[in-house]
Structures are given as C-alpha cells and as structure tokens.
N, C-alpha and C positions, 0 to 999 in steps of 0.2 A: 243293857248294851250301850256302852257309849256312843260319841262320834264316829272316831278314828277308827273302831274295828268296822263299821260303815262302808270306809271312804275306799275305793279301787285303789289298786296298792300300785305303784309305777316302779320300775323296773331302776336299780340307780345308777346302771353303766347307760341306760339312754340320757340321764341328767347329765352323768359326768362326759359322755361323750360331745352333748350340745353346749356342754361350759367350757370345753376344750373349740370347740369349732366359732363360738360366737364370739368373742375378738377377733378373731383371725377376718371373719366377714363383714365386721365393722372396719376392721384396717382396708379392707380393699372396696369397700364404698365409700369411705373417705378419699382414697385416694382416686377415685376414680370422679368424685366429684370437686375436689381439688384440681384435677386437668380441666376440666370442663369450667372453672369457676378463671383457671387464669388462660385459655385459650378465649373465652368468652373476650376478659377484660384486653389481652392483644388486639382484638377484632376491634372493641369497640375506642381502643384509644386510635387506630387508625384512620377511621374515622370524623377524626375531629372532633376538636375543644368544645363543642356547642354540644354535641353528642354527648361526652363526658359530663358534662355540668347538671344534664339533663337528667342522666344515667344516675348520679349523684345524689340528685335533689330526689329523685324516685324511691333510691334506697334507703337514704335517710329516711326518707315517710313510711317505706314498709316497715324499717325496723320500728319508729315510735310507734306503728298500729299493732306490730305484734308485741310490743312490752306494754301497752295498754291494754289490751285484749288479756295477755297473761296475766296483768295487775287486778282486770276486773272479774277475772276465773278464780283466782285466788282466795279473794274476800267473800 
C-alpha cells in the first residue's frame, strides 16, 4: 500500500472554490490597510515636522530589524 491511497482525499471544488475567493480577500486587506496606512500618515504629518522626522527615523529602524531578522532566518 503506498502513501497517496493513505492520505484523506479533499473534495477539489472546495480548492477551486478557496482559489477563487483568496485574491479577492487579499485585494480587500490591502486595501483596507492601505486607508489606514495613508489616514495614519495625514494625521501624523498634521502634527508637525518633529513628529514626522521621528516617525521616520522609527521606520527606517523597523524596516533594517526586519530585513536583518529575515537575513538571519534565511542562513
């Protein structure tokens, strides 16, 4: 008896069905987080230039910690 006649067999209209719905749900958390990302940035450029610089200097540092973190998960 191999594997495959083993393994529980899945149904392939629930695949083709969640391969149909899973862009669609990707499109509307992007976009959902896109409003949130430039409502954010309106708010905090209001705020003031110290704020911004601040905000700035932050972001630059999370992104170097997450491509160092992904650089040392990698290896």
């Amino acid at each position: 008896m191999d594997v495959a006649s083993r393994l529980p067999a899945t149904p392939l209209a629930e695949e083709a069905l969640l391969g149909l719905l899973l862009p669609f749900w990707q499109l509307v958390i992007g976009a959902f987080v896109l409003v949130v990302v430039v409502l954010s940035i309106g708010r905090l450029a209001r705020r003031g230039r110290s704020r911004m610089t601040t905000a700035l200097l932050v972001t630059a540092a999370a992104i170097a910690g997450f491509a160092l973190v992904g650089v040392l998960l990698q290896g």
